[in-house]
N, C-alpha and C positions, 0 to 999 in steps of 0.2 A: 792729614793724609793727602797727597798729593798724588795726582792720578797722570800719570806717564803722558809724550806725547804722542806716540805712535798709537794708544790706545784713544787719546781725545781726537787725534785726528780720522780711525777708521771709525767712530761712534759718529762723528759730524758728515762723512761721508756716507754712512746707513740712514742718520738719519733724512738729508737731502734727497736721496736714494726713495724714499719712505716716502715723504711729500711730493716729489714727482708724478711717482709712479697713483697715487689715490686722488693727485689733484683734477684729473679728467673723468672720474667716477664720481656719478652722481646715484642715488637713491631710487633709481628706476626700479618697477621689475622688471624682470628679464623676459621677453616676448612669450607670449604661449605657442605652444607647441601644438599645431590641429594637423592631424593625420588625416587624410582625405579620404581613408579606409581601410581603418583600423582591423586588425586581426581579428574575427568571429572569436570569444570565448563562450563556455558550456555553461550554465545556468547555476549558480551559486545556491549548491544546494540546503545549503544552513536557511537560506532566503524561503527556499520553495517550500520545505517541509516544516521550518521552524509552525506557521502557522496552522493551525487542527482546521479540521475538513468543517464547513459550514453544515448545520441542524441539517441542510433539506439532503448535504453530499450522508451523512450518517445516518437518517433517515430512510435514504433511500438504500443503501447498506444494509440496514437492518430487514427491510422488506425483502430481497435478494435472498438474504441468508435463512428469513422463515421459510421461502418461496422453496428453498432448495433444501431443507430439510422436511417438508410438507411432501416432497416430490419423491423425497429416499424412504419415506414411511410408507408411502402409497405403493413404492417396488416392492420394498421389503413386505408388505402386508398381501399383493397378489402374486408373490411369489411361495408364501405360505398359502394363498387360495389356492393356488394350483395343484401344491405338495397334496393338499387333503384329500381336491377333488379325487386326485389318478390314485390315490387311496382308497375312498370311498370305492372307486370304476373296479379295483382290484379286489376289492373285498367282496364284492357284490358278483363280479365274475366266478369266483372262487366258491365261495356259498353253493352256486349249483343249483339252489333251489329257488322257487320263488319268494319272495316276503321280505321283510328286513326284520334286521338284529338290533340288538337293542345297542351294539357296536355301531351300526350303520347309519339310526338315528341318530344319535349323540353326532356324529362323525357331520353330519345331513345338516344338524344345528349349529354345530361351528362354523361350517362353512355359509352358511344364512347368514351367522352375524357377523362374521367377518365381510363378507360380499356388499351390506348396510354399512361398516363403518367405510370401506373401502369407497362405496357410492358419494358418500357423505363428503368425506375429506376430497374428493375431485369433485364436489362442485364448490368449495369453497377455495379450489383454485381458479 
């Protein structure tokens, strides 16, 4: 098989072509590039959160969340002292008479024990 010569001759001309053009290329890298300041980007968030919050950050978490449930029991419990007291005041008004009921006692003792647990849990705040 004999190969034409318009074809052996543009093949010898690519390749010369070829070796010219790579023979002043050498194996450098190519300079780095330092940008003297750089565009601010936002904090990679994968980065930030991937890792769990350290014993003392959860720790202290937990203390926050007793703290603030301890605080919602303490409302909620003199907010029911209150409710019984202006019950107690009303029943007592209402009576007319002097003396208490065996309604007013019972009523007198809730509100005791509740007024002790109430005392209790704020000074354990």
């Amino acid at each position: 098989m004999r190969i034409s010569l318009p074809v052996r001759f543009a093949a010898t001309i690519f390749a010369c072509i070829f070796v010219v053009a790579t023979h002043g290329q050498t194996n450098k890298p190519s300079p780095r590039l330092d940008l003297p300041n750089p565009t601010p980007r936002p904090d990679d968030l994968e980065l930030k959160y991937a890792t769990p919050p350290s014993d003392k950050e959860t720790s202290k978490r937990a203390v926050a969340f007793r703290k603030a449930q301890n605080h919602e029991q303490i409302q909620k419990a003199t907010d029911l002292l209150l409710l019984l007291s202006q019950r107690l005041k009303d029943d007592l008004d209402t009576q007319g008479k002097p003396g208490a009921t065996a309604l007013s006692l019972q009523r007198a003792y809730e509100i005791e024990t509740l007024a002790k647990i109430v005392k209790e849990r704020m000074k354990l705040q």
